[in-house]
VEXLUMKOL-107771 format. One record per atom (N, C-alpha, C): residue in one letter; atom name; x negated, y negated, z. Coordinates in steps of 0.001 Angstrom, whole numbers, plus 500000, padded with zeros to 6 digits. Each point is the difference from the previous one (the first is absolute). Example, Ala and Ser with C-alpha at 12.3 -4.5 7.8 and 13.67 -1.06 7.14 Angstrom:
! residues 2
PT   residuo   atomo       xx       yy       zz
PT         A       N   486810   505690   507800
PT         A      CA   500890   498810   500000
PT         A       C   499100   498800   500000
PT         S       N   500350   498950   499280
PT         S      CA   499180   498810   500060
PT         S       C   500770   498910   500730
! end
This chain:
! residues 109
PT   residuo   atomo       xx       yy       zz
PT         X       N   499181   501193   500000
PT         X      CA   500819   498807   500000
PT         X       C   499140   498748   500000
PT         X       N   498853   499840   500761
PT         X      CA   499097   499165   499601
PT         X       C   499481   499418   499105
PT         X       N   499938   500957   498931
PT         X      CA   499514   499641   498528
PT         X       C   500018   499512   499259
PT         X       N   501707   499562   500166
PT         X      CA   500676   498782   499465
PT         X       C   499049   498985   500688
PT         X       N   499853   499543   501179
PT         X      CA   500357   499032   500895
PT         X       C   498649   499435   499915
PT         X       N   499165   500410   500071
PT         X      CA   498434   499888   499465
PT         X       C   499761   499207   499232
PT         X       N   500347   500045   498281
PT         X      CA   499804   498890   498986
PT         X       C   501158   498844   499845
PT         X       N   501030   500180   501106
PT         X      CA   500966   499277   500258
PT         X       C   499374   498542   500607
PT         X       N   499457   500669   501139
PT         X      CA   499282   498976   501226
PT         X       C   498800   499109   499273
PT         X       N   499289   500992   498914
PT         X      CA   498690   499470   499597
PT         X       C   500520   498935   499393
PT         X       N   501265   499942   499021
PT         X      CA   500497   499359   499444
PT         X       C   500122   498334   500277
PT         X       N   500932   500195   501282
PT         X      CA   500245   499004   500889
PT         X       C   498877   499254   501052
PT         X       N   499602   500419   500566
PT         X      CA   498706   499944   500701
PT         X       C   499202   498939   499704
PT         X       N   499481   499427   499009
PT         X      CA   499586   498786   499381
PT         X       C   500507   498956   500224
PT         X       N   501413   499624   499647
PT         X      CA   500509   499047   500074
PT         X       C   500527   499355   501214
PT         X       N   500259   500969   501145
PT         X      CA   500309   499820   501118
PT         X       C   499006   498933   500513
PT         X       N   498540   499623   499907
PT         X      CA   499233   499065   500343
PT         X       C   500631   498821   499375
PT         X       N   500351   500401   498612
PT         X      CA   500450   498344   499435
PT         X       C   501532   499640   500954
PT         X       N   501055   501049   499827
PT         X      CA   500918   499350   500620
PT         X       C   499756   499361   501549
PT         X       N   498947   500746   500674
PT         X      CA   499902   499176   501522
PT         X       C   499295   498516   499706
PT         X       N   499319   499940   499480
PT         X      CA   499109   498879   499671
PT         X       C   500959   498875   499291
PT         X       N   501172   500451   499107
PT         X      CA   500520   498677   499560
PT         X       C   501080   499708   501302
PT         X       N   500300   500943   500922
PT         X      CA   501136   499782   500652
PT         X       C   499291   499757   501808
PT         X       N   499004   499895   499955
PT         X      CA   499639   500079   501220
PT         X       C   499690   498180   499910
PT         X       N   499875   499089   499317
PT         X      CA   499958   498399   500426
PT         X       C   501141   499675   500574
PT         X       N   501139   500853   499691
PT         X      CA   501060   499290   499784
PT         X       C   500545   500107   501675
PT         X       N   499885   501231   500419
PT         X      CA   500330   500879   501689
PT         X       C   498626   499101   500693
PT         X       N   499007   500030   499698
PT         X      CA   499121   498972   501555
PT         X       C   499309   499106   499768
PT         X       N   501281   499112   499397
PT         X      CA   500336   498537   500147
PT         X       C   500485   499752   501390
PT         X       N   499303   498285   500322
PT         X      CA   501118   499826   501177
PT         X       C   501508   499767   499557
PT         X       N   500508   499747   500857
PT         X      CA   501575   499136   499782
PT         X       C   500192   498698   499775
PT         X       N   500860   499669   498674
PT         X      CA   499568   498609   499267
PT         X       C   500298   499055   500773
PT         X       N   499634   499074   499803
PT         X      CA   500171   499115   500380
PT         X       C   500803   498383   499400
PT         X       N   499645   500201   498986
PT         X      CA   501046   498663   499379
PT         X       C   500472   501179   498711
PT         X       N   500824   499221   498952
PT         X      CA   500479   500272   498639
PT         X       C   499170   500670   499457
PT         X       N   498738   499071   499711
PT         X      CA   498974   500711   498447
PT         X       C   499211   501045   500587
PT         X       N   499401   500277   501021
PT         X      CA   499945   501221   500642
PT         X       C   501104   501078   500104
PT         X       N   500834   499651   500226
PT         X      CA   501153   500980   499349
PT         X       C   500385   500331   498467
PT         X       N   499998   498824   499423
PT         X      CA   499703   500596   498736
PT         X       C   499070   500667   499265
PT         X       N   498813   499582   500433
PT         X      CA   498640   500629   499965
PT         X       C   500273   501611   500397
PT         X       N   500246   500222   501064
PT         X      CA   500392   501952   500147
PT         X       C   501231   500434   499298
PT         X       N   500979   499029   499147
PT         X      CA   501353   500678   499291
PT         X       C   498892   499818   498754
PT         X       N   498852   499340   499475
PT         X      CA   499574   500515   498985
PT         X       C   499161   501083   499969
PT         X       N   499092   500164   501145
PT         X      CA   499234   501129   500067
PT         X       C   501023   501053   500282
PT         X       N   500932   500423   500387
PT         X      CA   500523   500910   500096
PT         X       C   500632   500440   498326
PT         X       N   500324   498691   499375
PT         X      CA   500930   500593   498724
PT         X       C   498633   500767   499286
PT         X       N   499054   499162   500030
PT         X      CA   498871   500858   499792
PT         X       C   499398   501034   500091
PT         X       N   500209   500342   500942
PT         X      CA   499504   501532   500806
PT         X       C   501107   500687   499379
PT         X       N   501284   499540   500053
PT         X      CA   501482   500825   499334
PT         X       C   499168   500277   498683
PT         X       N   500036   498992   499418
PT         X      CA   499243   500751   498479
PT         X       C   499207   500625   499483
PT         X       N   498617   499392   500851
PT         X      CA   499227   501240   499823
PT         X       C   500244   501942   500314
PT         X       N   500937   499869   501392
PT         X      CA   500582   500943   500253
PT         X       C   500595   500937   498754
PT         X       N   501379   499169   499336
PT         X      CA   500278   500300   498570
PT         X       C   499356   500835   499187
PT         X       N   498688   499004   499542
PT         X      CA   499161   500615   499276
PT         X       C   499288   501357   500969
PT         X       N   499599   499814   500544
PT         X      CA   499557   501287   500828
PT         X       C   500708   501307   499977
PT         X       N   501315   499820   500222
PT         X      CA   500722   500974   499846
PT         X       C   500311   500711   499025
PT         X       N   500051   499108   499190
PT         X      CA   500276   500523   498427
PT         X       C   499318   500791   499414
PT         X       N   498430   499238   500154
PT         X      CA   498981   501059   499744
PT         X       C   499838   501523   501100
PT         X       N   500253   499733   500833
PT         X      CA   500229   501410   501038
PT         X       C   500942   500736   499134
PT         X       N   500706   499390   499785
PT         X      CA   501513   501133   499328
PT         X       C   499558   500124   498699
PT         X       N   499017   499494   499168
PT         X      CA   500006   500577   498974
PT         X       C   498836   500909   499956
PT         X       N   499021   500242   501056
PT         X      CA   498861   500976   500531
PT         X       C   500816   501075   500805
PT         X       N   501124   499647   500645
PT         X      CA   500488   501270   500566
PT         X       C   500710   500294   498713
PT         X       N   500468   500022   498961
PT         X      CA   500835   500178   499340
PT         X       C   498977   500956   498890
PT         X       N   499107   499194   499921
PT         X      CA   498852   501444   499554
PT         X       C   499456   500862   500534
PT         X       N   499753   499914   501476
PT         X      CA   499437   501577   501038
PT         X       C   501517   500527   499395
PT         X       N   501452   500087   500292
PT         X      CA   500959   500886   499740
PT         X       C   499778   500124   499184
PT         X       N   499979   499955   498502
PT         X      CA   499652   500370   498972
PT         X       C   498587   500984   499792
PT         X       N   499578   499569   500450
PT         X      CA   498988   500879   500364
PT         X       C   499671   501329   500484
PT         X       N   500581   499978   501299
PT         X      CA   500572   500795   500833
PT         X       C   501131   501077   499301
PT         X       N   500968   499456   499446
PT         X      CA   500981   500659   499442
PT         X       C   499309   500990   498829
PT         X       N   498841   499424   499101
PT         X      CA   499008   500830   499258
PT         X       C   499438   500632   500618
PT         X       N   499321   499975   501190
PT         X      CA   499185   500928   500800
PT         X       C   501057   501564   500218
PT         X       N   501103   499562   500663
PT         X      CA   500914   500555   500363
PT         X       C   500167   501103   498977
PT         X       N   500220   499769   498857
PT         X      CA   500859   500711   498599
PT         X       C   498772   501148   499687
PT         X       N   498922   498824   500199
PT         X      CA   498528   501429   499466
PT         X       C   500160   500882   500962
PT         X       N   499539   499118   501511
PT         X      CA   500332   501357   501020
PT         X       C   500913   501216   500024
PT         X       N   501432   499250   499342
PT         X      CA   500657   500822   499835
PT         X       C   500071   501205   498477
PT         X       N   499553   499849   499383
PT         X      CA   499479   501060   498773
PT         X       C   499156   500453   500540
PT         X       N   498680   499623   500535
PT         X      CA   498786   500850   500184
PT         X       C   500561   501122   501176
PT         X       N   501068   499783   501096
PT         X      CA   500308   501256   500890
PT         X       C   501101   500659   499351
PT         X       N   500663   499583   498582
PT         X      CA   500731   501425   499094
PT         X       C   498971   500419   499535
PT         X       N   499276   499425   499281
PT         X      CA   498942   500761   499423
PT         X       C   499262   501015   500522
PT         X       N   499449   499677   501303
PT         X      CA   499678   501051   501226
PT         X       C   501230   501178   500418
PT         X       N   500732   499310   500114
PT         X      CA   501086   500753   500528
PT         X       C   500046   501101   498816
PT         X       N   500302   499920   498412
PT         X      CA   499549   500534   498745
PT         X       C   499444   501281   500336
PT         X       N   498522   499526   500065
PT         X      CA   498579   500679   500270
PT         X       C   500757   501039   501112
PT         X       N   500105   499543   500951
PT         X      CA   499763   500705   501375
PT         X       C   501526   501284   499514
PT         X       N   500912   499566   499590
PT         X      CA   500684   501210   500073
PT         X       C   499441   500956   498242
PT         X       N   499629   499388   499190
PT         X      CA   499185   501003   499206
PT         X       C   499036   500791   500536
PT         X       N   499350   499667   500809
PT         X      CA   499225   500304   500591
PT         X       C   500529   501253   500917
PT         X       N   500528   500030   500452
PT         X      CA   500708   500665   501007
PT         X       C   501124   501301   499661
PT         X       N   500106   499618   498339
PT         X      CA   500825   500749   499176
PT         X       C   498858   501079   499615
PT         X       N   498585   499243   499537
PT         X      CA   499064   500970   499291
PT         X       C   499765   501321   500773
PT         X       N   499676   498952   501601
PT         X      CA   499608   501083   501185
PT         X       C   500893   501285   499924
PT         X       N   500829   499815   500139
PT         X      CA   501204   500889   500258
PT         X       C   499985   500973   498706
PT         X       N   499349   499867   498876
PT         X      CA   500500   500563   498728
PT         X       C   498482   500949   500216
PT         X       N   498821   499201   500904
PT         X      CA   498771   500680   499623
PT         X       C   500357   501010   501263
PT         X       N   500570   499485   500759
PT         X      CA   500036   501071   500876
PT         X       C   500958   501356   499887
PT         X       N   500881   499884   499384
PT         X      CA   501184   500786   499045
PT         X       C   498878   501057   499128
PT         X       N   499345   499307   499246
PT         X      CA   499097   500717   499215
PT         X       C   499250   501025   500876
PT         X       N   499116   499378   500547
PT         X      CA   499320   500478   500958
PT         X       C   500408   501134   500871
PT         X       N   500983   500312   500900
PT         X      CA   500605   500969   500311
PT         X       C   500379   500758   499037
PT         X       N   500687   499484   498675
PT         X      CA   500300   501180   499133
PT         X       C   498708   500809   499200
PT         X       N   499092   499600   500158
PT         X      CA   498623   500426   499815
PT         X       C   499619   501149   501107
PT         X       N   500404   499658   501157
PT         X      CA   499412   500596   501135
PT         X       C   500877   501590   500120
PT         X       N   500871   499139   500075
PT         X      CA   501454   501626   499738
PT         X       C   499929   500756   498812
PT         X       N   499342   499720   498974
PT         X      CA   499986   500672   498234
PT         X       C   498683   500576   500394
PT         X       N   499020   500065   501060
PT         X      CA   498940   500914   500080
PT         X       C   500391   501521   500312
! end
């Protein structure tokens, strides 16, 4: 279940520095004091909102390729254990036929 979660995180993991960094002026500020200091943090914040935006977007379009990804990993995984699965009961068919033989060899002495 991990396996997913792995190139998920790697994914994300990067950007998490940018989102604290645009959003962390905005939290330890003091408390304003007149108007343009207040306006001053309703612009840094619309700011941080946007960059946020963009941040996200690009997250969702990097998670949107690990699933894709993933979903390919998935499909091979899943042929390569029919394929085995294949093998293993041919396999298991031969045994049985050599061993069939084999006794009827042993009993025809």
């Amino acid at each position: 279940m991990a396996g997913w979660f792995i190139p998920a995180l790697k994914a994300v993991l990067p950007h998490v520095g940018d989102i604290v960094a645009a959003a962390k002026p905005v939290f330890t500020r003091k408390p304003a004091q007149d108007g343009s200091t207040v306006q001053q943090q309703i612009a840094e914040l619309q700011s941080a909102v946007l960059q946020n935006g963009v941040n996200i977007k690009e997250l969702a379009t990097q998670l949107q390729t690990t699933v894709a990804a993933l979903e390919q990993a998935a499909a091979t995984a899943e042929a390569n254990l029919r394929r085995a699965r294949i093998l293993a009961a041919s396999a298991l068919g031969l045994s049985v036929l050599a061993l069939a033989v084999a006794l009827a060899a042993l009993l025809a002495r």
